[in-house]
N, C-alpha and C positions, 0 to 999 in steps of 0.2 A: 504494500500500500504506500501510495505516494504522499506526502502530508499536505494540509490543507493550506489554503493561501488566500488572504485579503485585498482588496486591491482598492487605488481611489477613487477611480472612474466604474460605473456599475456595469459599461459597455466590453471594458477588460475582462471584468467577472463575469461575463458572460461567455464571453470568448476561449478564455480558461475553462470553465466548464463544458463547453461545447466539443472546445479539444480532448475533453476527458480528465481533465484534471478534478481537483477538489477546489469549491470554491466557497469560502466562508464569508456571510456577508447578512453583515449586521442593519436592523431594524429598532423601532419602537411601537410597542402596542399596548394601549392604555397604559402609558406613562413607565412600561416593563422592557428593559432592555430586552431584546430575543437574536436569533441570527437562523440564517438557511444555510444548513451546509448542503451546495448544489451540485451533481454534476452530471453528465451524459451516460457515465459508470456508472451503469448499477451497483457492479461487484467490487468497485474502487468503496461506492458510497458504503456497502455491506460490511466490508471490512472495514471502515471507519467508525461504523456503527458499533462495531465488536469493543473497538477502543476504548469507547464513548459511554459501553453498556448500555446501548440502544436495545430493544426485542425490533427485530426485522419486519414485525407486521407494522409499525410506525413508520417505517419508511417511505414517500408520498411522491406517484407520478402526478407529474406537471411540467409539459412540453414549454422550452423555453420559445421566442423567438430567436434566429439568427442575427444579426446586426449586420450580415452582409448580404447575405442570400434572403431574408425578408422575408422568411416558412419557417414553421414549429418543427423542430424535433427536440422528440425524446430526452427527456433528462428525469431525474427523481431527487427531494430531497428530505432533509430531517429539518424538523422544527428543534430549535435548542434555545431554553431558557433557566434558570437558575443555575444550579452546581455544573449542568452539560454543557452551557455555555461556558461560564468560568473555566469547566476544563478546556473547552474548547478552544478558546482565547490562549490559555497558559501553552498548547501544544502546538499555535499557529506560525507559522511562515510570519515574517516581519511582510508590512504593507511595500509591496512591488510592484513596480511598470508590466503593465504585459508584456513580454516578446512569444510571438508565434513562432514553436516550433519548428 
């Protein structure tokens, strides 16, 4: 499993995720820090989940848009709020520039 990465621009995080990476990418809901760890990887996101002590039935498809190509594909991700975030945050890649593969 490759480790997860935040990024500043949301168009990066998507593009990382698209490639198949892990993409963490933080939120506010009702005043509650949360984040999506996203990616096109199921089995990338699976085994992150394992890390995380996610149960796999939590795990949620939602096709993202492309930023280039302009059509949905495929991606799944985890909702992460209290201790799963905080882990999550503690185990993340420092905030990086996209470079495409």
């Amino acid at each position: 499993m490759s480790g997860w990465r935040e990024f500043a621009l949301w168009r990066d995080g998507v593009r990382h995720a698209l490639d198949g990476g892990l993409w963490l990418h933080r939120f506010t809901l009702g005043g509650e820090p949360w984040a999506h760890l996203v990616s096109a990887d199921r089995d990338e996101l699976l085994a992150a989940g394992r890390v995380l002590d996610m149960p796999p039935q939590w795990l949620q498809y939602r096709p993202l848009k492309d930023p280039q190509l302009a059509r949905r594909v495929d991606a799944w991700h985890w909702d992460l709020r209290q201790q799963r975030l905080a882990q999550a945050l503690a185990l993340a890649a420092p905030k990086i520039p996209y470079r495409r593969r």
